[in-house]
C-alpha positions as CSV (number, residue, x, y, z in Angstrom):
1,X,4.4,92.9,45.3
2,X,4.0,88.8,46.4
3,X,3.7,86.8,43.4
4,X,0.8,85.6,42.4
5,X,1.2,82.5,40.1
6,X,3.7,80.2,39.5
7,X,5.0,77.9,36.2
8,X,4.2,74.1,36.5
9,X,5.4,72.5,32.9
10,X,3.1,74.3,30.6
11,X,0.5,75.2,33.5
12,X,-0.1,78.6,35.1
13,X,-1.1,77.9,38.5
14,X,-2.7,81.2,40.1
15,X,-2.1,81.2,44.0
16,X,-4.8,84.0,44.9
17,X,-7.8,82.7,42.3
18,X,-6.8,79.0,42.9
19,X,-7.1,78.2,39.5
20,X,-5.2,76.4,36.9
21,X,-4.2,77.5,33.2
22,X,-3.1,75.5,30.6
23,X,-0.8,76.4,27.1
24,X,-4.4,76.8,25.2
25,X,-5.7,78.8,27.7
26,X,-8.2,76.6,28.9
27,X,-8.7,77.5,33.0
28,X,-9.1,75.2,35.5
29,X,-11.0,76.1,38.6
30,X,-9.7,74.4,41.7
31,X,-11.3,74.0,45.4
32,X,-9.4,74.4,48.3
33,X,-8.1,70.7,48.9
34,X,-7.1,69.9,45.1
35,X,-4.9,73.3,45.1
36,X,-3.6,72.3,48.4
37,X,-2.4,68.6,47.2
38,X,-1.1,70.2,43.7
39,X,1.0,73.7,45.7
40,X,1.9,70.9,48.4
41,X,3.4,68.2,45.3
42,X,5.0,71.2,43.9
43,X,6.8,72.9,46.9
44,X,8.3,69.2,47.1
45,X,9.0,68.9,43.3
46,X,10.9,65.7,42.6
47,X,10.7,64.3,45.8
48,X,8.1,61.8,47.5
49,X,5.6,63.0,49.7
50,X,3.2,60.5,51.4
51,X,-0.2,60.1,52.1
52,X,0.1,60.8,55.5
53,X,2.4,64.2,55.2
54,X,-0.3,65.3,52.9
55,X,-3.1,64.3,55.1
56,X,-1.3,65.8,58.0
57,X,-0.8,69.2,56.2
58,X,-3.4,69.6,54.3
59,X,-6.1,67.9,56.8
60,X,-4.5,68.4,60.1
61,X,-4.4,64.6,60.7
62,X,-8.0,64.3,60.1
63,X,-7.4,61.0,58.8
64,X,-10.9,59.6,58.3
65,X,-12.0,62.9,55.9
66,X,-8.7,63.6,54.9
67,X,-7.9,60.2,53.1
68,X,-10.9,59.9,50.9
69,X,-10.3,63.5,50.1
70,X,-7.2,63.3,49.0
71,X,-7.6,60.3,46.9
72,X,-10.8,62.8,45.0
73,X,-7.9,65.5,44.8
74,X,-5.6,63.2,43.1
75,X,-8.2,61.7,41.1
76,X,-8.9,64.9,39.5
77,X,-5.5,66.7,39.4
78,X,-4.7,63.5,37.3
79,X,-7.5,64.7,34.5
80,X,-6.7,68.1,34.2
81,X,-3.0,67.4,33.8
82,X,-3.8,64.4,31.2
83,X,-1.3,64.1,28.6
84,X,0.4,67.1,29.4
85,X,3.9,66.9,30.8
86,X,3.0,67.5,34.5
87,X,2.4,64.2,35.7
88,X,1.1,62.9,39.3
89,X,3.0,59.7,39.9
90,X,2.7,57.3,42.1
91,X,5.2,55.7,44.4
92,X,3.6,52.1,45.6
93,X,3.8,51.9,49.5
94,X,5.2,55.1,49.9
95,X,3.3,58.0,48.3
96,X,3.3,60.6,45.2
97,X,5.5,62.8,43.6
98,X,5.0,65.7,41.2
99,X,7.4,64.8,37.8
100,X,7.7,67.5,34.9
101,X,9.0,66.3,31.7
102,X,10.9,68.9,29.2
103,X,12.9,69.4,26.4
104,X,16.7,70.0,27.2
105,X,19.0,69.5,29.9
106,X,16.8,67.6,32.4
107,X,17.1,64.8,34.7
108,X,15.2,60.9,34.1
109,X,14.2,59.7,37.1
110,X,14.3,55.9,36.9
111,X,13.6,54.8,40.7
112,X,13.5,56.9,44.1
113,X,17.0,57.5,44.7
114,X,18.7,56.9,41.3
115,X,19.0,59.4,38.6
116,X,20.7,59.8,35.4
117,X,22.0,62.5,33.7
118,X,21.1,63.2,29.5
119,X,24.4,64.0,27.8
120,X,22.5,66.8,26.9
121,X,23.8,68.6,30.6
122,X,27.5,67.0,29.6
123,X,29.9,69.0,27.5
124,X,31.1,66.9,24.6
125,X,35.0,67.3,24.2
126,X,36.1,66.2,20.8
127,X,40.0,66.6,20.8
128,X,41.5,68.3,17.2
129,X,44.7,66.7,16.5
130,X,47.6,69.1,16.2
131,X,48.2,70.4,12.7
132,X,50.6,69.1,10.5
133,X,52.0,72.2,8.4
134,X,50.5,75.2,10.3
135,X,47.6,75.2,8.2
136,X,43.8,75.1,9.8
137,X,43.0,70.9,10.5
138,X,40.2,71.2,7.8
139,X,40.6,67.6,6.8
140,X,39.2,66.7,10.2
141,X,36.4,68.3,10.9
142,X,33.6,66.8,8.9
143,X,34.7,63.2,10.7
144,X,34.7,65.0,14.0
145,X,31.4,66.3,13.7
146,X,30.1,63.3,12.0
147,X,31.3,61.4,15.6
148,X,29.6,64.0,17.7
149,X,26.2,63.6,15.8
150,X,26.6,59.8,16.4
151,X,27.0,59.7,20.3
152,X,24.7,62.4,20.5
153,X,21.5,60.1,18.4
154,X,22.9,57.0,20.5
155,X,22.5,59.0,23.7
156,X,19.0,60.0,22.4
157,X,18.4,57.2,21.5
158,X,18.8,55.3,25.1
159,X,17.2,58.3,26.6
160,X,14.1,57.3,24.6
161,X,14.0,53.7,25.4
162,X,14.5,54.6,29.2
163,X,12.0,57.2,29.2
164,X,9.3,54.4,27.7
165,X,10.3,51.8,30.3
166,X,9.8,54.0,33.3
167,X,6.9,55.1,31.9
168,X,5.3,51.5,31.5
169,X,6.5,51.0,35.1
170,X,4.6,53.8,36.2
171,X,1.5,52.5,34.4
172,X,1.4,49.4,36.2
173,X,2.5,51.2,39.5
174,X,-0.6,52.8,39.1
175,X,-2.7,50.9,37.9
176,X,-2.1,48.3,40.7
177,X,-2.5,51.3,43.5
178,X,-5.8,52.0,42.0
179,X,-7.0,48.7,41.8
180,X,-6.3,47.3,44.4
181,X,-9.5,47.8,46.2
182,X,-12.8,47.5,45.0
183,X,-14.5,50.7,44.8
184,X,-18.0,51.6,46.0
185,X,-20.7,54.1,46.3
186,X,-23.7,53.7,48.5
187,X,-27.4,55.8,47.2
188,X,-29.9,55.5,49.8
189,X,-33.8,56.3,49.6
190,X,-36.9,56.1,51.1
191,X,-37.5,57.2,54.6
192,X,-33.6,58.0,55.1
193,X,-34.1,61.2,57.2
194,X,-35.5,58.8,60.4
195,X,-32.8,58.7,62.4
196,X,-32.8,55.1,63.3
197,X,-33.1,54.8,59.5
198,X,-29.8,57.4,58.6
199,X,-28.5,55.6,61.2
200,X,-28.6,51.9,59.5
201,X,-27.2,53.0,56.4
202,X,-24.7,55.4,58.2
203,X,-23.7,51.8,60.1
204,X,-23.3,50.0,56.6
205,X,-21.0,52.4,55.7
206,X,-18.7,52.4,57.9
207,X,-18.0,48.8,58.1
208,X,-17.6,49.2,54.1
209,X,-14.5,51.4,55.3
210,X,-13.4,48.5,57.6
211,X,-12.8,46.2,55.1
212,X,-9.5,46.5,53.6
213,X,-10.0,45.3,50.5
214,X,-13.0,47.8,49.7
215,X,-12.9,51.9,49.2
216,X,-15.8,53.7,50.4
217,X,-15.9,56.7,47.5
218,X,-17.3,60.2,48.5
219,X,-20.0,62.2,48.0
220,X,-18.2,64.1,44.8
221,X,-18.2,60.7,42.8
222,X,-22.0,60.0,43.3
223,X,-22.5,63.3,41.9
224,X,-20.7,63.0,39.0
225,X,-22.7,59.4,38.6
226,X,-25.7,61.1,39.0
227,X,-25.5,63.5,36.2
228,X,-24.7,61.4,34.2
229,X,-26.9,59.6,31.4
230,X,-25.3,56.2,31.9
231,X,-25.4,55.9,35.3
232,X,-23.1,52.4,34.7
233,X,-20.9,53.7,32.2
234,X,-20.2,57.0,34.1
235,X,-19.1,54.7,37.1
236,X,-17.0,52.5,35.0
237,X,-14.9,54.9,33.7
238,X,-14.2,56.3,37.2
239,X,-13.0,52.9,38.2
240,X,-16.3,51.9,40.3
241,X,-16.5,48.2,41.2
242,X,-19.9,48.3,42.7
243,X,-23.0,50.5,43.0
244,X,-25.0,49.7,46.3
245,X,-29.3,51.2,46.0
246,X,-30.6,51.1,49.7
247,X,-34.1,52.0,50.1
248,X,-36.1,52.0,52.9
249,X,-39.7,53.0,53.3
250,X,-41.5,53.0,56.9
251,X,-44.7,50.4,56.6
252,X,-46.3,51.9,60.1
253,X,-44.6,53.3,63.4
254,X,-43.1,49.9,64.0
255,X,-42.5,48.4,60.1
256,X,-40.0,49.2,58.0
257,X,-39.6,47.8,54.2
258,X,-36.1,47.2,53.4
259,X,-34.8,47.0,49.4
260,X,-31.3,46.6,48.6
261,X,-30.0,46.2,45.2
262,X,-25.9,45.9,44.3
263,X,-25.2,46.3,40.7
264,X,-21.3,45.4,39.8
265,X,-20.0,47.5,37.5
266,X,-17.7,45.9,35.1
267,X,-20.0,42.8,34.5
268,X,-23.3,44.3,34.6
269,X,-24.7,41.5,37.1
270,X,-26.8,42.1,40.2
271,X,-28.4,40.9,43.4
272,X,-31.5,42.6,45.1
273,X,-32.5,41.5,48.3
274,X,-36.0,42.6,50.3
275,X,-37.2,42.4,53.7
276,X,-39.9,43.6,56.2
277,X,-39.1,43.9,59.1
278,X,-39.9,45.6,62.8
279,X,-38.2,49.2,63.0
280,X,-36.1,47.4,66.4
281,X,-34.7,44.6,64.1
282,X,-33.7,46.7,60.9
283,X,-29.6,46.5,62.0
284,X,-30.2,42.7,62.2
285,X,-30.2,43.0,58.6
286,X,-26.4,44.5,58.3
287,X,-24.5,41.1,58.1
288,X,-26.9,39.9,55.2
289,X,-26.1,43.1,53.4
290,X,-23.0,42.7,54.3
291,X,-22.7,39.2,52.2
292,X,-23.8,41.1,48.7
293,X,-20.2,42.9,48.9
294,X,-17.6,42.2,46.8
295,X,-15.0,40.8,48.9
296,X,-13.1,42.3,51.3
297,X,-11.0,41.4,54.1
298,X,-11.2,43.5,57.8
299,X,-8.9,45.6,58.7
């Protein structure tokens, strides 16, 4: 009979329900791409995999869905397995790697490529001196022990202070691959289900993915924002740089009133802009919009 789970750190991770179990028995429900990215991370255990293995795998080279989606699926593997010791880390310039911390004989990965070993793993070979009238060396065994103990809380000791520092280093890693694009999400209302008018918005959109210094986030984050009581607060704490309100509400058959407001997150300022304008001109309006960004440089 296949198997139908399999041990992640202190996880359960069920392989027919897709879901994922932790040591308090708390389950985890997963969709199809998260449990893709976690079963891919794990079949690689230890070793890098990058974004575009995992896109190409999991996405079949869709690139344009399959990048966004993967940075939701990371986003939210890395809440779940939140101080726990599964960890998601993150390689700069080169992609993730699935890292499981336990007690014993294991191996501390400092940087890709370089490893080294706990004493733990090592057998410690304390040599008794020969006795000297045929009797049992009882004399030396209480220094002997006494060394032993003391490499062994040195060893523990430097495995400690290495474990911190590549943890630091992976903070910063991280925190300078998340942040180093602004991130937005776009709410449009009014008369959006025009086409010329889902259009326009559709346009601004995708030259929000042009820019390379700007991250375009998917339709999963505006729920969550949405739900939420504090709309701004919600965003913050999912890293949102900017919130971007477009609404558009058809005048007459040729008219069009255009609203846009761009709220940025971290500093509570904003800019709203209006216009009317004729139905034909309404893309004329892009470049202006445009200018309300936070910066971004094109790709």
């Amino acid at each position: 009979m296949p198997n139908k789970g399999v041990t992640i750190g202190e996880f359960k991770l069920d392989l027919v329900s897709k879901t994922l179990t932790n040591a308090n028995n708390e389950t985890f429900p997963l969709n199809w791409k998260t449990f893709s990215v976690l079963k891919l991370l794990f079949d690689n255990q230890n070793e890098i995999v990058t974004r575009e293995e995992m896109i190409k795998a999991i996405w079949e080279d869709n690139f344009p869905v399959g990048d966004k989606a993967l940075t939701t699926a990371i986003w939210n593997l890395r809440k779940v397995l939140d101080k726990s010791s599964v960890s998601i880390e993150t390689v700069p310039k080169k992609g993730y790697r699935l890292a499981i911390t336990s007690s014993g004989a294991e191996v501390l990965v400092l940087e890709a490529g370089t490893e080294v070993e706990t004493e733990v793993e090592k057998k410690s070979v304390v040599e008794k001196p020969a006795a000297l009238d045929g009797n049992s060396n009882e004399n030396h065994k209480p220094k002997s022990q006494v060394t032993t103990v003391k490499k062994l809380i040195s060893i523990l000791v430097l495995v400690l202070l290495a474990s911190a520092w590549w943890f630091l280093q992976q903070r910063e890693s991280d925190f300078a691959d998340e942040s180093s694009a602004n991130r937005i999400v776009v709410f449009s209302r009014g008369s959006i289900k025009t086409p010329d008018v889902e259009q326009f918005v559709l346009e601004i959109e995708n030259l929000i993915k042009q820019r390379a210094n700007l991250e375009l986030l998917d339709s999963e984050f505006k729920h969550q924002i949405l739900q939420s009581q504090s709309k701004q607060e919600q965003a913050s704490q999912l890293g949102v740089t900017a919130l971007i309100y477009i609404e558009v509400n058809r005048l007459t058959q040729e008219q069009v009133s255009v609203s846009v407001k761009v709220v940025q997150v971290q500093t509570n300022g904003f800019e709203t802009k209006s216009w009317q304008v004729k139905t034909s001109e309404l893309f004329d309006l892009i470049p202006s919009i445009l200018t309300m960004l936070p910066a971004g440089d094109w790709q």
